[in-house]
N, C-alpha and C positions, 0 to 999 in steps of 0.2 A: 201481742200474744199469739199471732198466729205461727209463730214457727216455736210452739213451746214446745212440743213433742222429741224436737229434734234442735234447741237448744242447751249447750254445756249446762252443768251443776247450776244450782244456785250462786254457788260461792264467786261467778264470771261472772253475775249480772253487775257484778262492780265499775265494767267496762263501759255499762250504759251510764254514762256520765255526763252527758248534753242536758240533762233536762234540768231545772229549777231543784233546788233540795225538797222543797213539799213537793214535789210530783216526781222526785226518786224515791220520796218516803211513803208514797200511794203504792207506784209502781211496785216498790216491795212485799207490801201487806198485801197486794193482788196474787204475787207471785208469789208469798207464802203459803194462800188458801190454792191457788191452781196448781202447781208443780205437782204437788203431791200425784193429783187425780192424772194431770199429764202424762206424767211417768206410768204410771199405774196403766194407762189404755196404750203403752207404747212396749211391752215386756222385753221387747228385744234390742232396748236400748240401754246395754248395758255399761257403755262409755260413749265418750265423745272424742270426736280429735278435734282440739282449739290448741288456738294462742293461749298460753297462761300468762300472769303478769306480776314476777315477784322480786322478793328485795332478799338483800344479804345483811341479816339483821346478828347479830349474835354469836358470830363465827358459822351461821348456819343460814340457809333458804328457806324462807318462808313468803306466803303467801301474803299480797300484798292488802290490808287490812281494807283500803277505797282502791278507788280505782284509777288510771292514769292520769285524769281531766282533776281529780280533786285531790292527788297526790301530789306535795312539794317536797322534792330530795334534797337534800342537805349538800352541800360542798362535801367531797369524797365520797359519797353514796354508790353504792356497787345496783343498777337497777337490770334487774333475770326476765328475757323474753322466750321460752320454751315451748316449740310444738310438738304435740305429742297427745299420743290416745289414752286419756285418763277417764278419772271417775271418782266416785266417794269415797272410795274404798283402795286406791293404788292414785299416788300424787308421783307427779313425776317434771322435777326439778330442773333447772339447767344443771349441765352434765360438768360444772367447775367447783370450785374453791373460792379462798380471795384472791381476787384477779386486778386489784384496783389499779396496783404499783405497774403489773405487766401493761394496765392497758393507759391510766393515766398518769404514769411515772412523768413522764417528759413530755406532759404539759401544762401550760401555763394559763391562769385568770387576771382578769385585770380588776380591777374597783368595780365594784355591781356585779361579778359573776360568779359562776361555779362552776367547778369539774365535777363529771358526774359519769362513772363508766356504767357503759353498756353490754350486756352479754344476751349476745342473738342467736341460740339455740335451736337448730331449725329441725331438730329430732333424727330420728333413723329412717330408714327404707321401709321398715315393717311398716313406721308407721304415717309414711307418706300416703298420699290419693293414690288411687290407681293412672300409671301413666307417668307420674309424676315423681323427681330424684330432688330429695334436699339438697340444697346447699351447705358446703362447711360450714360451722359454727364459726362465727365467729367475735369480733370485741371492736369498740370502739370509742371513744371517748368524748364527749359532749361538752364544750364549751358553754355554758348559755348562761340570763338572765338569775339573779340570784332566787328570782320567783319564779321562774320557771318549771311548770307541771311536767307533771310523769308524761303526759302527751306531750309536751316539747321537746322535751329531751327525749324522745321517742324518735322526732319526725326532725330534729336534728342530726339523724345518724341512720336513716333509712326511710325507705318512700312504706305509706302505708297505706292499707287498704280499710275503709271501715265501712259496717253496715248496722243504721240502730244505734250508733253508738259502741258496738262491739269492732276489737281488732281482728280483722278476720286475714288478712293478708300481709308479710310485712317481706319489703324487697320484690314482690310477686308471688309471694308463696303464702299458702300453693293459689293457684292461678284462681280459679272463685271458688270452689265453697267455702261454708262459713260455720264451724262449729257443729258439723254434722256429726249424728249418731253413728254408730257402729256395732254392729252384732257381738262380736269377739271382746270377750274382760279385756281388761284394761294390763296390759303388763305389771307386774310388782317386783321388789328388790332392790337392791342395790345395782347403780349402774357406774362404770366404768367410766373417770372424768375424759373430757377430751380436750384436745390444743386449738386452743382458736385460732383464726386467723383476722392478725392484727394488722393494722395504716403499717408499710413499710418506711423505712426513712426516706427514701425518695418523694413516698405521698406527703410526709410531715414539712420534707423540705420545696415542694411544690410554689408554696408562696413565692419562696427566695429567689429559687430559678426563674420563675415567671417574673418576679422585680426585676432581675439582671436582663433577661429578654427585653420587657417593654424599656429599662434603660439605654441598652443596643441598639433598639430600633430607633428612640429618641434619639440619639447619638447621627444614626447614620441620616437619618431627616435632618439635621441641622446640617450636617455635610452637604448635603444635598441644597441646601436655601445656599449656604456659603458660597457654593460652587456656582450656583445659576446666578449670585447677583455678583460674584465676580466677570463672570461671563459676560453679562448686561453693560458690567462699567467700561470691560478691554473692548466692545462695540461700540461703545459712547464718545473713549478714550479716540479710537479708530478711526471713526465719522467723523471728529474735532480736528484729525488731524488732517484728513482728506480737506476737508472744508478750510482751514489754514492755507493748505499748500495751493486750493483752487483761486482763493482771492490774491495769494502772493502769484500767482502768474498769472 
């Protein structure tokens, strides 16, 4: 509780998801009777800028009902990672559509797994740290465990940064804070989708090329043993013959 003042909404304590379920169901009832007072001595904490953590539920984004560590997505699941300076009153979504096809079209699960696309939303300038330039949105697709948590298929598809239990960094961004307040309302409206940037076919094909390489290189090492114990024999060969011709004269 000591950074309540200047932690996001309520509705993000979802994120603390380490702990035991009766001591996420204390944690809450604490953080139902304090929030209120918290906000209340903080006035000019009218938004926050966090990581949000949502799903593509119904042709539409919504907010994700638990949090990463107790959320299991489904085989084709579209899971929305959005930063951005929100509040109670202006939500503010990843900036797509359904993107499942664009991002897991062409790829494949085996027995025990699931596709599970990713959308990493790293928000606008406005509303990056000071100092600090988002990265393009972008998409990516998560192979993994057919139990595999919203945290997995998270840290499947990007390096993340956590503090408490909350996502506060994801890729490096932004570099450390974590869910800090902000003076300024929270933007509202409608916003303008944008084009991710997706695994190229060169990344998709990675594996391949890299089998063909370590098969090259196995190839030219076997040339190599062939060649040296050819070598070994025509010296062997050579010495037998010397040694021949020495005892005949």
């Amino acid at each position: 509780m000591r950074r309540l003042t200047t932690t996001p909404p309520a509705r993000m304590l979802g994120h603390a998801s380490q702990a035991t379920p009766i001591l996420r169901g204390l944690l809450a009832a604490i953080v139902a009777l304090l929030l209120p007072i918290g906000l209340a001595t903080s006035a000019s904490a009218d938004a926050f800028r966090f990581w949000g953590y949502y799903q593509w539920t119904d042709g539409e984004w919504a907010f994700a009902p638990t949090g990463p560590a107790d959320t299991v997505p489904e085989e084709g699941a579209i899971e929305g990672w959005r930063f951005a300076v929100g509040g109670e009153s202006a939500t503010r979504f990843p900036r797509t559509g359904d993107v499942f096809d664009d991002i897991c079209g062409a790829a494949t699960a085996s027995d025990g797994e699931k596709r599970v696309a990713v959308v990493l939303d790293y928000g606008t300038v406005e509303d990056a740290p000071d100092g600090e330039e988002p990265p393009e949105p972008r998409g990516d697709c998560a192979v993994v465990p057919e139990d595999a948590s919203g945290a997995d298929v998270l840290t499947a598809v990007a390096q993340v940064r956590l503090d408490e239990g909350l996502t506060c960094g994801i890729d490096g961004y932004p570099t450390s804070e974590c869910g800090n307040a902000v003076d300024e309302a929270a933007p509202s409206g409608d916003e303008e989708h944008v084009t991710l940037v997706l695994p190229s076919a060169a990344d998709t094909d990675t594996g391949g090329d890299a089998g063909d390489t370590d098969a090259d290189e196995d190839d030219n090492q076997l040339l190599l043993l062939i060649a040296g114990v050819a070598a070994v024999v025509l010296v062997g060969v050579a010495a037998f013959v010397r040694a021949r011709r020495s005892r005949g004269q």
